[in-house]
C-alpha positions in Angstrom: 58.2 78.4 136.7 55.4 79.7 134.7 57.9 81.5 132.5 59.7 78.3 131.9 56.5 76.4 130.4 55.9 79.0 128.0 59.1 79.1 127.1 59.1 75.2 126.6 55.7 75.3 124.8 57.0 78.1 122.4 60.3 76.3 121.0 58.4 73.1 121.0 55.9 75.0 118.4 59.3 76.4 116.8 60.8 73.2 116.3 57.2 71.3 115.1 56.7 74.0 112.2 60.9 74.2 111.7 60.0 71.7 108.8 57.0 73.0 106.9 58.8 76.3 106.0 62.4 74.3 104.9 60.7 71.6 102.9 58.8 74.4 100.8 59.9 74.8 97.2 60.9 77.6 95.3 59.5 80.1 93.5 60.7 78.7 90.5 60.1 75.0 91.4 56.1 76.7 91.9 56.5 78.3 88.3 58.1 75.4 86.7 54.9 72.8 87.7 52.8 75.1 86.9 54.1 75.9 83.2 54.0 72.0 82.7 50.5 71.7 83.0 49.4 74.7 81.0 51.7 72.9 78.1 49.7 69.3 79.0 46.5 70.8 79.0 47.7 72.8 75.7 49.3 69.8 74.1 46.0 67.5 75.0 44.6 68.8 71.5 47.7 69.5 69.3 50.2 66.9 67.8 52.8 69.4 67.8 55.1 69.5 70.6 55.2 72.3 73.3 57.6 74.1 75.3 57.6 77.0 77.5 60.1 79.4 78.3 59.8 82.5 81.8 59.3 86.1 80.6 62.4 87.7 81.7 60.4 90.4 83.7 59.0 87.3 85.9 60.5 87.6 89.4 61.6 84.0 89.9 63.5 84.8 92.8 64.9 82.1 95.6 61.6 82.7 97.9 60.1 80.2 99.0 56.0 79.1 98.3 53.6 80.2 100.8 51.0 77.0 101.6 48.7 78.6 98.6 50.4 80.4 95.7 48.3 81.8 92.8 50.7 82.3 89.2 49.1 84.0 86.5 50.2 82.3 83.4 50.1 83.4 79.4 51.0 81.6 76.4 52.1 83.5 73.5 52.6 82.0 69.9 56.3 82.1 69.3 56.0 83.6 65.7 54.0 86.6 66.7 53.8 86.9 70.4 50.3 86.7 70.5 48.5 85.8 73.5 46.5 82.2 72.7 45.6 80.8 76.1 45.8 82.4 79.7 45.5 80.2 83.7 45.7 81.0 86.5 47.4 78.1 88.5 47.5 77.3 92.2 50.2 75.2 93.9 51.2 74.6 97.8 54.6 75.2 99.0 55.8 71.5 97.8 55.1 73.4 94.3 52.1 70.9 93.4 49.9 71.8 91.5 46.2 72.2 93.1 44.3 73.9 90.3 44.7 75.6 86.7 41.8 78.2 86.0 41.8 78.6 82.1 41.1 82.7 82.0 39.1 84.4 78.6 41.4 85.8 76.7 39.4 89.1 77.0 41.5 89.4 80.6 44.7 91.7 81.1 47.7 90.1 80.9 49.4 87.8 83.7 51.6 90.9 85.0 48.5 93.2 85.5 46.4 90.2 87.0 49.2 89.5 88.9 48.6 93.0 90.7 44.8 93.4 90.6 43.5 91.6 93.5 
């Protein structure tokens, strides 16, 4: 009988967190939001438009957000790939955006913060 609770009590925990992990967003859905508001915040004090495009050595994969996701985030100038502004961005698994740090440019570059902890 005992056995049988637990067993009840454990799927009904199953089923009640079932839809936190299928309504969480992607990677790239995290990545994506974001890259929007580093260009908003960059735009704020420039007339000329903005875009963004993903390094191809970012790993953009399918995963899914965790509840708190940190991406390290630089913009280059186009014409010479130089670094002009650097965030670090925190979203939830929904991929909203909870905070963008602006980082000193004086900081290693998104792919070494990514991996210093």
């Amino acid at each position: 009988m005992n056995n049988s609770k637990i067993l009840t009590v454990g799927c009904a925990v199953a089923l009640a967190l079932a839809p936190c992990s299928v309504t969480a967003a992607s990677l790239q859905d995290g990545l994506d939001a974001c890259a929007d508001a580093m260009v908003t915040v960059l735009a704020s004090g420039s007339d000329a438009p903005l875009d963004y495009s993903v390094s191809p050595d970012s790993d953009t994969s399918k995963a899914r957000l965790r509840v708190r996701e940190t991406i390290h985030l630089d913009a280059r100038d186009p014409a010479s790939n130089e670094v002009v502004a650097r965030a670090d961005c925190v979203v939830d698994s929904r991929a909203r955006v909870k905070r963008l740090v602006s980082v000193p440019l004086t900081e290693p570059d998104a792919a070494e913060r990514a991996i210093s902890l």
